[in-house]
PyMOL Python script that loads the backbone (N, CA, C, O; Angstrom):
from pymol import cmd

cmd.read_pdbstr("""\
ATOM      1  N   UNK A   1     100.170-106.143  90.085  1.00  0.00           N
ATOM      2  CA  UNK A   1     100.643-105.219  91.085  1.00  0.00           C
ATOM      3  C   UNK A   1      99.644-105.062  92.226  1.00  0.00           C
ATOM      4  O   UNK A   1      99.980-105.069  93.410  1.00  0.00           O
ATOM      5  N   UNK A   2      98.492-104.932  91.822  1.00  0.00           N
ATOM      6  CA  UNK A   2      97.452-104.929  93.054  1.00  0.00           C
ATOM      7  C   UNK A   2      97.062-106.050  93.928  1.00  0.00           C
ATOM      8  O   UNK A   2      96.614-106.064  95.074  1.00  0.00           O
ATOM      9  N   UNK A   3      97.384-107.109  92.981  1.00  0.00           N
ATOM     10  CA  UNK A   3      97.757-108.230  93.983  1.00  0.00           C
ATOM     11  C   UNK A   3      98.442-108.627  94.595  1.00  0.00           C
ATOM     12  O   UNK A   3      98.233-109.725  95.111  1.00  0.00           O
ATOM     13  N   UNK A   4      99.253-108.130  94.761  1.00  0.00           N
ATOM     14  CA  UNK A   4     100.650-108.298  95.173  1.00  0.00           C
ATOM     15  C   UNK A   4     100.504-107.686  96.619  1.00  0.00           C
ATOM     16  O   UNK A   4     100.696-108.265  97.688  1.00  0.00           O
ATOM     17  N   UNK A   5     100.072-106.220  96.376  1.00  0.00           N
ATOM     18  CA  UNK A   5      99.441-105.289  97.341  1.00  0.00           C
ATOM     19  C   UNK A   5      98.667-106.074  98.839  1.00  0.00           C
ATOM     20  O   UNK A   5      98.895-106.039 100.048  1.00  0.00           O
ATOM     21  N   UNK A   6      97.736-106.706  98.009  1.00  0.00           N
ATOM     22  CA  UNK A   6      96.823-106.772  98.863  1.00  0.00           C
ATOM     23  C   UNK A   6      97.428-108.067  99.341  1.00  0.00           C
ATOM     24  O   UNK A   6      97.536-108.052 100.567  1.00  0.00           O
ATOM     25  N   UNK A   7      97.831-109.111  98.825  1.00  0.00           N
ATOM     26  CA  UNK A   7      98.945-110.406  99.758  1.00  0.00           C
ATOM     27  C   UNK A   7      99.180-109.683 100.876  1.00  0.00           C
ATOM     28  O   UNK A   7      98.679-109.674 102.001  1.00  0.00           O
ATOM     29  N   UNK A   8     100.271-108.921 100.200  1.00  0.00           N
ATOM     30  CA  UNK A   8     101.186-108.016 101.181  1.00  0.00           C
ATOM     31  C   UNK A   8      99.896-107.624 102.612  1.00  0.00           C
ATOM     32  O   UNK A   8      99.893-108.345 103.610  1.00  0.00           O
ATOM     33  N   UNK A   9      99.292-106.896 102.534  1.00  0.00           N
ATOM     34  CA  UNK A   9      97.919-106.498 103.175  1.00  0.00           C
ATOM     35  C   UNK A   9      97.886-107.513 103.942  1.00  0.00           C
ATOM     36  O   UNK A   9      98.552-107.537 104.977  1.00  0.00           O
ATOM     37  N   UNK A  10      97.009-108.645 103.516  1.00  0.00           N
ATOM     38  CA  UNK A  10      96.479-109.865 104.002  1.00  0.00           C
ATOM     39  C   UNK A  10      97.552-110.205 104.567  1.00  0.00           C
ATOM     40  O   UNK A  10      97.427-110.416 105.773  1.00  0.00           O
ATOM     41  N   UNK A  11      98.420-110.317 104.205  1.00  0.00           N
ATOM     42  CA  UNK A  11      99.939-110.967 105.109  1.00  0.00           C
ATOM     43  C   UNK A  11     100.140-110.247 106.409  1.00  0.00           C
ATOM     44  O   UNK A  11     100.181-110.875 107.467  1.00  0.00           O
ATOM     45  N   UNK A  12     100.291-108.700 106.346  1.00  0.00           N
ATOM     46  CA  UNK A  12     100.286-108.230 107.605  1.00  0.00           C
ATOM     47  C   UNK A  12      99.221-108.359 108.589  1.00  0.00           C
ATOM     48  O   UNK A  12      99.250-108.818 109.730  1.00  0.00           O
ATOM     49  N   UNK A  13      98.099-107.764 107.777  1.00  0.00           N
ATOM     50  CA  UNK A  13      96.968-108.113 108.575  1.00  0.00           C
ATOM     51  C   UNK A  13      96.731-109.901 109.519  1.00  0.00           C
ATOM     52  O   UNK A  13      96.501-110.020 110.722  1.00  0.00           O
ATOM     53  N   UNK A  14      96.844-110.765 108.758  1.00  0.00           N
ATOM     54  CA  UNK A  14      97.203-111.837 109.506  1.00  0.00           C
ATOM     55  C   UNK A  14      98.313-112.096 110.548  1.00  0.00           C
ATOM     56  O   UNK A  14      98.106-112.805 111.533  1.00  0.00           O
ATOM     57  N   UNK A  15      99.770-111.360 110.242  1.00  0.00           N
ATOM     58  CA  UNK A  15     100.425-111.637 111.242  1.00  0.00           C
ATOM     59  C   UNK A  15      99.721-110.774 112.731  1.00  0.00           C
ATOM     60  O   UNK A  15      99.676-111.301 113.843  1.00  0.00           O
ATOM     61  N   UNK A  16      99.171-109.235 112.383  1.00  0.00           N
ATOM     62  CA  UNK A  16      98.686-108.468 113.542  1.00  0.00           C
ATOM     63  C   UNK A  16      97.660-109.421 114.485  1.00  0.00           C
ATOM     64  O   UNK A  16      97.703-109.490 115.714  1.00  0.00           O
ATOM     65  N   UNK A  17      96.817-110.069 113.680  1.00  0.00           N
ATOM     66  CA  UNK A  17      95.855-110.843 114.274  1.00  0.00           C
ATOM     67  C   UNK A  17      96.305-111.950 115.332  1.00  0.00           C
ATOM     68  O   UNK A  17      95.845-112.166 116.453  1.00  0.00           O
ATOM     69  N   UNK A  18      97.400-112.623 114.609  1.00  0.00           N
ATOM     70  CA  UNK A  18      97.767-113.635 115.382  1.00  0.00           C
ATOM     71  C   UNK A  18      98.744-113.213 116.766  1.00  0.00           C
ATOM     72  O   UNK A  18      99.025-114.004 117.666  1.00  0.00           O
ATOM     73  N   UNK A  19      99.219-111.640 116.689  1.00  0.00           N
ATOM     74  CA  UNK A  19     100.065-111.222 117.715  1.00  0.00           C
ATOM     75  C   UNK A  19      99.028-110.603 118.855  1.00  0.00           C
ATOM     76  O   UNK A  19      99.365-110.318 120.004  1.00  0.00           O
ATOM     77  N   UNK A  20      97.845-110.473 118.359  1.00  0.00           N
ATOM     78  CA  UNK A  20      96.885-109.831 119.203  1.00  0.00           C
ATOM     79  C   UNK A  20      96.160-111.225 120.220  1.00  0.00           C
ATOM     80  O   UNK A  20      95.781-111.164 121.390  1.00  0.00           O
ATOM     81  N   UNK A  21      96.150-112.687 119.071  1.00  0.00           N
ATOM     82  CA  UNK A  21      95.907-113.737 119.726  1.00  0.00           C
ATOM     83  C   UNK A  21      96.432-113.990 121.300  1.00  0.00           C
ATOM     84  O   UNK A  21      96.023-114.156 122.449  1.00  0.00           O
ATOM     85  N   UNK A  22      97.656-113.895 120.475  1.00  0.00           N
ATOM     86  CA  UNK A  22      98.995-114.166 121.911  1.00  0.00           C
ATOM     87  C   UNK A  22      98.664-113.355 122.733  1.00  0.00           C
ATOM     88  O   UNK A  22      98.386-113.789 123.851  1.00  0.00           O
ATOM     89  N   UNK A  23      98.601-112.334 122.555  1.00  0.00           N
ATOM     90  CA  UNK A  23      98.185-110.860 123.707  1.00  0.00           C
ATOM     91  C   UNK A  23      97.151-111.451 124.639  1.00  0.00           C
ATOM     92  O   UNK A  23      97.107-111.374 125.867  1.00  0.00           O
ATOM     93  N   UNK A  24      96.401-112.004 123.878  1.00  0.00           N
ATOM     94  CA  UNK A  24      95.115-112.002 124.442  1.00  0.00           C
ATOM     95  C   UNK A  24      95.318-113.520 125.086  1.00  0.00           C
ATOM     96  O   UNK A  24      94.967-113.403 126.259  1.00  0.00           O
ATOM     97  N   UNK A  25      95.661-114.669 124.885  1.00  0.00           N
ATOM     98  CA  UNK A  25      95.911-115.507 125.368  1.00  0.00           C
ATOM     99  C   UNK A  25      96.986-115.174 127.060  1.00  0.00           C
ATOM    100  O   UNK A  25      97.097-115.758 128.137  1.00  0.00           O
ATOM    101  N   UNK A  26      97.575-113.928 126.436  1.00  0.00           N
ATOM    102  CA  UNK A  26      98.945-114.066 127.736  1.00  0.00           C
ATOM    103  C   UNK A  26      97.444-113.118 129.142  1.00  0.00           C
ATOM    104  O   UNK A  26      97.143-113.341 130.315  1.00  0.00           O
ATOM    105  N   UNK A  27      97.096-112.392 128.379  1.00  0.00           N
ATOM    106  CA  UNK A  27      96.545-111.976 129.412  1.00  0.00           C
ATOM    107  C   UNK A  27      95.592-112.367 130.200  1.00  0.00           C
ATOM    108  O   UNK A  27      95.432-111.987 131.360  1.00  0.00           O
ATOM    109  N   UNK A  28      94.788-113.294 129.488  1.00  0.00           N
ATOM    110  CA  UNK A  28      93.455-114.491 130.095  1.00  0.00           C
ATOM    111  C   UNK A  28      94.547-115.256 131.185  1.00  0.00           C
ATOM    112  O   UNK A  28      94.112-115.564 132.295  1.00  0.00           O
ATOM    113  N   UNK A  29      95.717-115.497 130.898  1.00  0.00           N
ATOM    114  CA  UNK A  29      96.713-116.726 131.897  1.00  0.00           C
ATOM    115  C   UNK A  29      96.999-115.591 133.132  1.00  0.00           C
ATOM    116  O   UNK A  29      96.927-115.915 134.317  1.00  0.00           O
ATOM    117  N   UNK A  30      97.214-114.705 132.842  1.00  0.00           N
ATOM    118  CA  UNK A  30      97.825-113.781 134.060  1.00  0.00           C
ATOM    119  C   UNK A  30      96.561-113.378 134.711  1.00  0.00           C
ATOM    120  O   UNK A  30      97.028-112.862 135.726  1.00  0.00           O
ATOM    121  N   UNK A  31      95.169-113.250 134.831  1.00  0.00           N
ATOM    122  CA  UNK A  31      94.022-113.263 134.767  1.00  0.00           C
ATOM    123  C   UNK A  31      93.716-114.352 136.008  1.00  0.00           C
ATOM    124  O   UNK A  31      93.295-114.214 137.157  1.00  0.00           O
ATOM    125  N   UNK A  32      94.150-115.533 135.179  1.00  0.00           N
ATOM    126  CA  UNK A  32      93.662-116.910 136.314  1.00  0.00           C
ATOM    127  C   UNK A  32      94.568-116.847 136.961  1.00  0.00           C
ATOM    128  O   UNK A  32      94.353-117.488 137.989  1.00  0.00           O
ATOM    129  N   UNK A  33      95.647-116.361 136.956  1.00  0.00           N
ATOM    130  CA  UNK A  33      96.982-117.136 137.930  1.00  0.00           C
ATOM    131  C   UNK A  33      97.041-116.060 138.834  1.00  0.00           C
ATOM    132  O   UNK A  33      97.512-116.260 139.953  1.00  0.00           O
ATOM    133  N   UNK A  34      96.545-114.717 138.443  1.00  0.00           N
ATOM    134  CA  UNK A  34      97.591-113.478 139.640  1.00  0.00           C
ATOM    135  C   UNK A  34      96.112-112.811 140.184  1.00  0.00           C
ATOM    136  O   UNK A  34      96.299-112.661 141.391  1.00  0.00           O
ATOM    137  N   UNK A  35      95.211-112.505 139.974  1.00  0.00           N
ATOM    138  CA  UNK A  35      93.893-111.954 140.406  1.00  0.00           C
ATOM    139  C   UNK A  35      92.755-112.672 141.194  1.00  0.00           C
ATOM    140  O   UNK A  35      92.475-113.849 140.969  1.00  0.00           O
ATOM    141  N   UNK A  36      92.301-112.138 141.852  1.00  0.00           N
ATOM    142  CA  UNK A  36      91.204-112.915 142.939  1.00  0.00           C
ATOM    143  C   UNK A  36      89.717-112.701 142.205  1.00  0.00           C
ATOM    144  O   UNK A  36      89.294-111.670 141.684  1.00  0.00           O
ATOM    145  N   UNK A  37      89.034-114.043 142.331  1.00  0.00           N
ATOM    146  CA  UNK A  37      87.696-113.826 142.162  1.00  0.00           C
ATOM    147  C   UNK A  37      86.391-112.931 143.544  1.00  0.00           C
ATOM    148  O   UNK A  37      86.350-112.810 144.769  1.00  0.00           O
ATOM    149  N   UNK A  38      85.926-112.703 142.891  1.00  0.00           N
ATOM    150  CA  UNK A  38      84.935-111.811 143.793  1.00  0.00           C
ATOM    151  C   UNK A  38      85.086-113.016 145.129  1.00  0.00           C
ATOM    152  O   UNK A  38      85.462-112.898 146.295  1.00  0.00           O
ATOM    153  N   UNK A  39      84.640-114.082 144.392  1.00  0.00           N
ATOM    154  CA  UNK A  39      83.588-115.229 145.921  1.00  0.00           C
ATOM    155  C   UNK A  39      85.303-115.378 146.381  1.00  0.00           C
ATOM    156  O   UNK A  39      85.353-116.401 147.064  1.00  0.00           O
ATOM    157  N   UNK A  40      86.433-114.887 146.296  1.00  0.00           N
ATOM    158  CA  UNK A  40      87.810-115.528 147.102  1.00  0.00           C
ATOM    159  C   UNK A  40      87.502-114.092 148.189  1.00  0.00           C
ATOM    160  O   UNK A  40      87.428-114.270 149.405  1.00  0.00           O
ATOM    161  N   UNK A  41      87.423-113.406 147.887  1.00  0.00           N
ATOM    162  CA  UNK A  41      87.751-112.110 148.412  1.00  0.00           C
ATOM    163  C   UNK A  41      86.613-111.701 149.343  1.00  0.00           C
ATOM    164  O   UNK A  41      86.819-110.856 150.214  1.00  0.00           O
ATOM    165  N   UNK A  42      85.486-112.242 149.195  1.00  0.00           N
ATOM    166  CA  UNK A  42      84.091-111.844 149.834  1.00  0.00           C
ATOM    167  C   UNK A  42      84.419-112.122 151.324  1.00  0.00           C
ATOM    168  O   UNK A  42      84.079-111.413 152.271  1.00  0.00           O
ATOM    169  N   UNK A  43      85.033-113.107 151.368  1.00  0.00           N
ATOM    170  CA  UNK A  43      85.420-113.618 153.196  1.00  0.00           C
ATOM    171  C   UNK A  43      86.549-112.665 153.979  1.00  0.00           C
ATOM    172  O   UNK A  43      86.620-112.678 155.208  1.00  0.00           O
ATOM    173  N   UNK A  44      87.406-111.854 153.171  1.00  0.00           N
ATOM    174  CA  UNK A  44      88.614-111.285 153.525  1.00  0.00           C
ATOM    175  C   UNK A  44      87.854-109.650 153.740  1.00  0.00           C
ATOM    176  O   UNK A  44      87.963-109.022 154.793  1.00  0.00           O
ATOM    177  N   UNK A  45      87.254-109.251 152.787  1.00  0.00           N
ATOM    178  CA  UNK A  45      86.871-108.203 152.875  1.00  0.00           C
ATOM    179  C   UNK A  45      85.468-108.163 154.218  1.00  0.00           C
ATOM    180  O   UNK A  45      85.338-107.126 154.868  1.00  0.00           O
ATOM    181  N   UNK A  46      84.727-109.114 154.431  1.00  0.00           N
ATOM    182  CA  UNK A  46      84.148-108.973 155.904  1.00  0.00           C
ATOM    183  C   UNK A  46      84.665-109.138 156.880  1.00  0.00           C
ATOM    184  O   UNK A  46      84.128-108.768 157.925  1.00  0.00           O
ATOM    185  N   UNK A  47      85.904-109.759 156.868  1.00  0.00           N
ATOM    186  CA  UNK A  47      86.866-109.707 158.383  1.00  0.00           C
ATOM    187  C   UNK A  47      87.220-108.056 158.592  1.00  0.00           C
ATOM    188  O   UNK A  47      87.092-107.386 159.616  1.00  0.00           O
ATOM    189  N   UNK A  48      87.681-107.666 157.328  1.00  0.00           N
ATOM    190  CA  UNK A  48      88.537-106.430 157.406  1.00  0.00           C
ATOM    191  C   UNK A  48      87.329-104.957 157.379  1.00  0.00           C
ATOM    192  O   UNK A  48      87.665-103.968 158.031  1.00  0.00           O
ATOM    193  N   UNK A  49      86.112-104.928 156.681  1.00  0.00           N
ATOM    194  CA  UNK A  49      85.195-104.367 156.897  1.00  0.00           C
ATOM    195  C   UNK A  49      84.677-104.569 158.598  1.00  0.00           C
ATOM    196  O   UNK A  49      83.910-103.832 159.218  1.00  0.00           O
ATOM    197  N   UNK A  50      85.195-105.496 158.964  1.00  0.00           N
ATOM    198  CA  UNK A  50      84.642-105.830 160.753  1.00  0.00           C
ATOM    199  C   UNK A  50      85.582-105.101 161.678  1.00  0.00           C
ATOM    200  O   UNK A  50      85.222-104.414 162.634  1.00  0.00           O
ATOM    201  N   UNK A  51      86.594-105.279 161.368  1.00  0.00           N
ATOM    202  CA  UNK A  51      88.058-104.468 162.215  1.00  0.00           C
ATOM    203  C   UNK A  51      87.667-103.597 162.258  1.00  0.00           C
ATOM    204  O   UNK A  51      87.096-103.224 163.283  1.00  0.00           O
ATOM    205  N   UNK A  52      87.777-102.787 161.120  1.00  0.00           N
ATOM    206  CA  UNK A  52      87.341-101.491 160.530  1.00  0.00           C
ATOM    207  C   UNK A  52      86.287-100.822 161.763  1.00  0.00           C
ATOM    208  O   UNK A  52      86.290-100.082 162.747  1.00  0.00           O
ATOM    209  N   UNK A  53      85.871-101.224 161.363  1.00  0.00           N
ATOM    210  CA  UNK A  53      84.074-100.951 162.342  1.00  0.00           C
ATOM    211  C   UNK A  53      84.565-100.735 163.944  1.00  0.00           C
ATOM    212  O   UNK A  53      84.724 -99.700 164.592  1.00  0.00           O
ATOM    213  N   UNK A  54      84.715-101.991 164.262  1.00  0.00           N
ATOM    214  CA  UNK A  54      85.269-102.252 165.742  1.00  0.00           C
ATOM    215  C   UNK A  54      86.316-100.941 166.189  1.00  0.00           C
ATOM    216  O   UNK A  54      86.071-100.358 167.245  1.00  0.00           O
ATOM    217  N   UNK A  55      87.202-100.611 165.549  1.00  0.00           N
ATOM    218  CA  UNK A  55      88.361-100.047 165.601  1.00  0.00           C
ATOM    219  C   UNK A  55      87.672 -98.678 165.502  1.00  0.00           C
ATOM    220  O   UNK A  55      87.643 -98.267 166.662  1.00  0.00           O
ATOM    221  N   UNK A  56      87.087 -97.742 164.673  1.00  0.00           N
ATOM    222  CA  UNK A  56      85.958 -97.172 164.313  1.00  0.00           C
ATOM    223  C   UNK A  56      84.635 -96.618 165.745  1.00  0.00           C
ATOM    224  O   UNK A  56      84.249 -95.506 166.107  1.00  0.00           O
ATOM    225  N   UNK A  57      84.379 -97.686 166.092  1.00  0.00           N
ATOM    226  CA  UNK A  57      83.445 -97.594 167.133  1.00  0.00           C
ATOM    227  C   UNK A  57      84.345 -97.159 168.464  1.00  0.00           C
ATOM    228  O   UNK A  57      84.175 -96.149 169.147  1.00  0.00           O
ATOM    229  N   UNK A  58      84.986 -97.821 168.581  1.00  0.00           N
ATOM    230  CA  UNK A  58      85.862 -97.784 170.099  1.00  0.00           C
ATOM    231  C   UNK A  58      86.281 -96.324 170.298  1.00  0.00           C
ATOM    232  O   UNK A  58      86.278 -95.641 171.322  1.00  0.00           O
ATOM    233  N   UNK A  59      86.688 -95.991 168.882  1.00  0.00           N
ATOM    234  CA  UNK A  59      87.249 -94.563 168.969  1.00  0.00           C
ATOM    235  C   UNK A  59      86.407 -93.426 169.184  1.00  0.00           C
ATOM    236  O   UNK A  59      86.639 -92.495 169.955  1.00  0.00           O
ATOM    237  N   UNK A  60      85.180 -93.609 168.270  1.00  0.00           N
ATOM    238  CA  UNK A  60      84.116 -92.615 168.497  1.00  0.00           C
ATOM    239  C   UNK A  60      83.514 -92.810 170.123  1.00  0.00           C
ATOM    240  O   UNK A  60      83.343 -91.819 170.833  1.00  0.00           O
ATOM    241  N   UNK A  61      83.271 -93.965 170.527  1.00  0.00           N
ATOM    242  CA  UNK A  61      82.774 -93.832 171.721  1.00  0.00           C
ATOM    243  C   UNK A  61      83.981 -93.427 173.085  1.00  0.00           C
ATOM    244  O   UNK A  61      83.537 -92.910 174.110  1.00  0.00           O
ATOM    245  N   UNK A  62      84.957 -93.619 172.998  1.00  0.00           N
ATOM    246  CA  UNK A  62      86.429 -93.061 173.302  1.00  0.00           C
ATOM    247  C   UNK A  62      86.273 -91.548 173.094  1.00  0.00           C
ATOM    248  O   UNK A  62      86.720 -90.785 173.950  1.00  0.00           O
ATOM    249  N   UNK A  63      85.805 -91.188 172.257  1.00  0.00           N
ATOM    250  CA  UNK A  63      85.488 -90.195 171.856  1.00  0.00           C
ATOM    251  C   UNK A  63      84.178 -89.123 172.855  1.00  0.00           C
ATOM    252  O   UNK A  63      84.288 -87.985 173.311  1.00  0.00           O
ATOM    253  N   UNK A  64      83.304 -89.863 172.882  1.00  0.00           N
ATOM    254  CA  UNK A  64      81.913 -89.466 172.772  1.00  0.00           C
ATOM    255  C   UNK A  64      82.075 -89.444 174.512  1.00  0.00           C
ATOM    256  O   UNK A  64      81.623 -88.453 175.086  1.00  0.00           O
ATOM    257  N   UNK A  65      82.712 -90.524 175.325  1.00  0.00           N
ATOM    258  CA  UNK A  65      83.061 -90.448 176.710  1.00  0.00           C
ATOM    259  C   UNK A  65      83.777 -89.384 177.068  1.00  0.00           C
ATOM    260  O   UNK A  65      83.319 -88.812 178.057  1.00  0.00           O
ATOM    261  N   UNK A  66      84.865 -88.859 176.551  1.00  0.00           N
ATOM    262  CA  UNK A  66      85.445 -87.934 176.994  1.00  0.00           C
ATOM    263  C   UNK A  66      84.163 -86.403 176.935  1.00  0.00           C
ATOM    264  O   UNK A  66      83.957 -85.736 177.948  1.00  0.00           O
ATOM    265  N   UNK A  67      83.712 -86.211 176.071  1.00  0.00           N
ATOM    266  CA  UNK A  67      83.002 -85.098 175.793  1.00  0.00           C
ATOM    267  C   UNK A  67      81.560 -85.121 176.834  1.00  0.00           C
ATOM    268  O   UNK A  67      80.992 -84.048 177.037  1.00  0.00           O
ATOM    269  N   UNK A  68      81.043 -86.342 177.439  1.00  0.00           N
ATOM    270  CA  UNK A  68      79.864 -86.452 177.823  1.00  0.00           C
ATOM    271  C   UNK A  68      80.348 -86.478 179.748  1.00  0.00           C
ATOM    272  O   UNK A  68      79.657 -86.189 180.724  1.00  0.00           O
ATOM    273  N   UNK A  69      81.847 -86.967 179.654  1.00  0.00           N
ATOM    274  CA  UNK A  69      81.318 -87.765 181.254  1.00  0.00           C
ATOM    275  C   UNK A  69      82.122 -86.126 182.199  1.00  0.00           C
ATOM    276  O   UNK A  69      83.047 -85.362 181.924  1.00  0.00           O
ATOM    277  N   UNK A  70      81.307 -86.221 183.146  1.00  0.00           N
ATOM    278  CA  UNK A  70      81.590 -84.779 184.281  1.00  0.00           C
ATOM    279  C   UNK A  70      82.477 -84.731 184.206  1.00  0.00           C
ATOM    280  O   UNK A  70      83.122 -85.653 183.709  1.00  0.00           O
ATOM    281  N   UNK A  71      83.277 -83.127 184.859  1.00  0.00           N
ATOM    282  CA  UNK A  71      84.243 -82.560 185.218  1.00  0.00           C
ATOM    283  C   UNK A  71      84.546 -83.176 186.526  1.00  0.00           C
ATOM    284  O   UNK A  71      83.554 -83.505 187.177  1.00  0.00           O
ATOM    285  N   UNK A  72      85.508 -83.364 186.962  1.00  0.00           N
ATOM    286  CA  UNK A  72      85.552 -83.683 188.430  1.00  0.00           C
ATOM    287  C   UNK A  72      85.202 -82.597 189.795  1.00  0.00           C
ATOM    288  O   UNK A  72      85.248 -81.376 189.642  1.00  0.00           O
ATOM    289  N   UNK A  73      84.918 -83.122 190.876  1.00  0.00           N
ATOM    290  CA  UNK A  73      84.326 -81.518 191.744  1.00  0.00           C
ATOM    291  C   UNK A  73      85.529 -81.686 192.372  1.00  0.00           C
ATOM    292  O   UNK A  73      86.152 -82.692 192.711  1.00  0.00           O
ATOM    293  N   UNK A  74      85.790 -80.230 192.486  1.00  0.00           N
ATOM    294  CA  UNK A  74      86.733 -79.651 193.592  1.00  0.00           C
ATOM    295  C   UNK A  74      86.846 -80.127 194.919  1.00  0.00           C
ATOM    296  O   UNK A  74      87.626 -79.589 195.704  1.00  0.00           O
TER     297      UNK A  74
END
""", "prot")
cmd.dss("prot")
cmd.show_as("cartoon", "prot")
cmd.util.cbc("prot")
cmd.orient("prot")
């Protein structure tokens, strides 16, 4: 009877293992196929960190002109 048990055991326990395999196999594939590596992304993110900036600057100094340059004289 206790052997029987523990088959039983070992039986499940082996099928869990091998469904966790698959898991783990499906997710390493979706991994390479759908996600960017750092070095893909390093070039995209300094264009867009540059906009940023540019877009950023123009405004503050857009900014900083209105507040600094004279009133007009009468």
């Amino acid at each position: 009877m206790v052997t029987s048990d523990n088959e039983n055991l070992l039986a499940r326990i082996d099928e869990r293992t091998q469904a966790m395999e698959r898991n783990i196999s499906q997710i390493q594939d979706e991994l390479k196929r759908d996600y960017v590596t750092h070095a893909e992304f390093n070039p995209i993110r300094m264009i867009v960190y540059g906009m940023v900036a540019v877009t950023m600057v123009s405004v503050l100094g857009g900014l900083l002109y209105l507040v600094v340059r004279q009133p007009p004289t009468p």
